[in-house]
Every structure is written in C-alpha cells, then in structure tokens.
C-alpha positions, 0 to 999 in steps of 0.5 A: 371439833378440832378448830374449836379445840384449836381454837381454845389451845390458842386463847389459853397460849394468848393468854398466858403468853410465851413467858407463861405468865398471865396476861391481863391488867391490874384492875381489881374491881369486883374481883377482876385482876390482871397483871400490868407490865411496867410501863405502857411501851412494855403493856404494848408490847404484851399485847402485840405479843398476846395478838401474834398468836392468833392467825384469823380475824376471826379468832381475833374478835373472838378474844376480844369477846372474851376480853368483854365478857370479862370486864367488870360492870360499871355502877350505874349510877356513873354511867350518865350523860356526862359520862359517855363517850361521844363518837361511839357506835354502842353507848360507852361511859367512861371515868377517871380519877386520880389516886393521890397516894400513887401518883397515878390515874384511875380509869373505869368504863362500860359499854352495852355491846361486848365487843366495845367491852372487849376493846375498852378492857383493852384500853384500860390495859393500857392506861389504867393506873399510869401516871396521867402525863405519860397517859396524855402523850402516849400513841394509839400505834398497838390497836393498828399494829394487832390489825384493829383497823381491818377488823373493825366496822368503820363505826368502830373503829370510830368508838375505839378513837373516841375512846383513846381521844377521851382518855388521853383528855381526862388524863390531860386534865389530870396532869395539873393535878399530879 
C-alpha cells in the first residue's frame, strides 16, 4: 500500500514538475493537450527534469505506460503500410504534415503496444510542432540521458531509433518546403 502510495505521489510530482507546472506536450487531438517548452533543448530539459524523480526503472516504465495509455489514436485509415515504421518490434505508423501558417511541422503516430505508445508520446513531445530543420538536426541524447538504453529490450531500443530515424526523415523532407 505505501510503495503504490509512493509510487502515485511521484507521478503527480513527475508530472507537474518542480515549477508546478504541468508537463506534457501541445497536441490537441481528441482532446489530448499538453504544454510545450519553447524550443526542443527546453523540451529536453523538461524531460530530464520530469524522469529525475523517478528512482527505479521500474517506475520509469511505468510512466511511460502512463504516457501510452494517454496518446490519442490514430485514425485508421492512416495507419498503412506506407506509414509504418520499419524497425520496430510492435507495429508503428507515423505521419507528418506541415502547418503553412506556422511554419511548423505536424507529427501524428500510433503503436499497437502501450509502451511504444508510451515512447512515441515522448517523440512528439519533442518534435510535434517545430520547425521541420531544427527537427532534422536535432540529437536523440534525452532518451540515453533518462537511461532508456538500460531499460529497453534491444528490440526496443531498436523501434525507439527508427522512430527518431523516421522523424528526423520526414522532417528533412519537409525543409524544402518551409
């Protein structure tokens, strides 16, 4: 009783954060909103700041079971073959589009496993929303920094990468765009 007492005080401090502020990211599909830090170094930084309080793996992939169960689906009418994620263990499809008024790119996935759901939520954290170059160059440092790399099963680990890989793809396409 008292470690799942612990246990749910930590993921409520996880995720309101030190400043008390709620920590997420800002896609508002099907009513799934969350608060973005300005750029994708400050987004990092959140997450590192969010994982820190978490003292056993354990409790780690437990949040981001949490973060899965959280993200909204996708359609299914995107998720095709033309759309998955190769490389990864569960079956991912993944999307993007470029939002001409912002400037900015549009990230939407899905995963049939929860816990993929869990790191893709991650993802879009991250990259949902930024400008397709600073997309394209940035580094995948965080998910090693919160010890994704010791947790995850090789097979994995290996989505996560493909996931990034993809991303940082579509978004690479996209800056000839924008």
């Amino acid at each position: 009783m008292f470690c799942m007492a612990r246990r749910a005080r930590r993921s409520r401090r996880a995720l309101t954060g030190a400043a008390g502020r709620r920590i997420s990211g800002t896609m508002q599909r099907t009513g799934f909103v969350m608060t973005r830090a300005a750029t994708i170094e400050a987004e990092e930084a959140a997450i590192l700041e969010e994982f820190s309080f978490f003292d056993d793996p354990r409790e780690v992939i437990e949040h981001i079971v949490e973060l899965g169960r959280e993200l909204p689906a996708m359609d299914d009418a995107q998720k095709t073959e033309a759309n998955r994620v190769r490389g990864c263990q569960s079956q991912v499809w993944m999307v993007a589009g470029f939002d001409e008024a912002k400037r900015r790119m549009t990230l939407e996935a899905d995963s049939d496993a929860v816990i993929v759901k869990g790191l893709i939520s991650l993802v879009l954290r991250l990259y949902d929303g930024r400008p397709p170059a600073e997309v394209a160059q940035a580094g995948e440092a965080v998910f090693e920094k919160i010890g994704l790399g010791k947790m995850l099963t090789p097979g994995r680990q290996n989505g996560l990468y493909a996931m990034l890989a993809r991303v940082r793809q579509m978004a690479q396409a996209l800056t000839s765009v924008a």
